[in-house]
C-alpha positions, 0 to 999 in steps of 0.5 A: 531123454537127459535127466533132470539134474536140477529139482527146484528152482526157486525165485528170490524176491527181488528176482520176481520184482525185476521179472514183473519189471521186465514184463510191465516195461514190455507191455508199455512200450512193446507189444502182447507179442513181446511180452509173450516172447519173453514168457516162453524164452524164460520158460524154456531157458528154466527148463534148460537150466533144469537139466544143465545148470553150469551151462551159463558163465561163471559170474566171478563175484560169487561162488556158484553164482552164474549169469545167462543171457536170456535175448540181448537186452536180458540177463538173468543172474541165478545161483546153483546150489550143486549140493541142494540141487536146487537152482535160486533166481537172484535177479533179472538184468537189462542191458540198458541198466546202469553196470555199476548197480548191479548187486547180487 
């Protein structure tokens, strides 16, 4: 089994209010089912990241700073900190938002 190369992951609070968003969106206008498909994908994408934590695209504005497409409506914006081990949630993005806000 691969090693773990990540320890912590940690969650900025703006990443858990665009989470919350995300699920609260999903409850209004989806089903259970959804919200719970999201869950899972973002748990094991975490768990991923734990073990391969460039494995997602550079962002270009940021130093460290990378961007993973969680489903096609979903993107979520960490930074890794090689040095710490430590991966820290910045943000999660719709696609359907406004590019043009998007600051992190």
């Amino acid at each position: 089994m691969d090693e773990e190369i990540v320890r912590d992951i940690v969650w900025t609070p703006r990443a858990a209010r665009s989470y919350n968003q995300v699920i609260e969106y999903l409850q209004q206008e989806w089903s259970d089912k959804e919200v719970e498909q999201f869950i899972t994908t973002t748990t094991l994408f975490l768990q991923k990241l734990k073990r391969y934590p460039e494995m997602c695209r550079p962002s270009g504005k940021r130093k460290h700073v990378r961007v993973g497409i969680l489903n096609k409506h979903t993107q979520l914006i960490y930074h890794y900190k090689p040095r710490k081990h430590q991966i820290e949630i910045l943000l999660f993005w719709g696609a359907r938002q406004d590019p043009s806000r998007l600051r992190y």
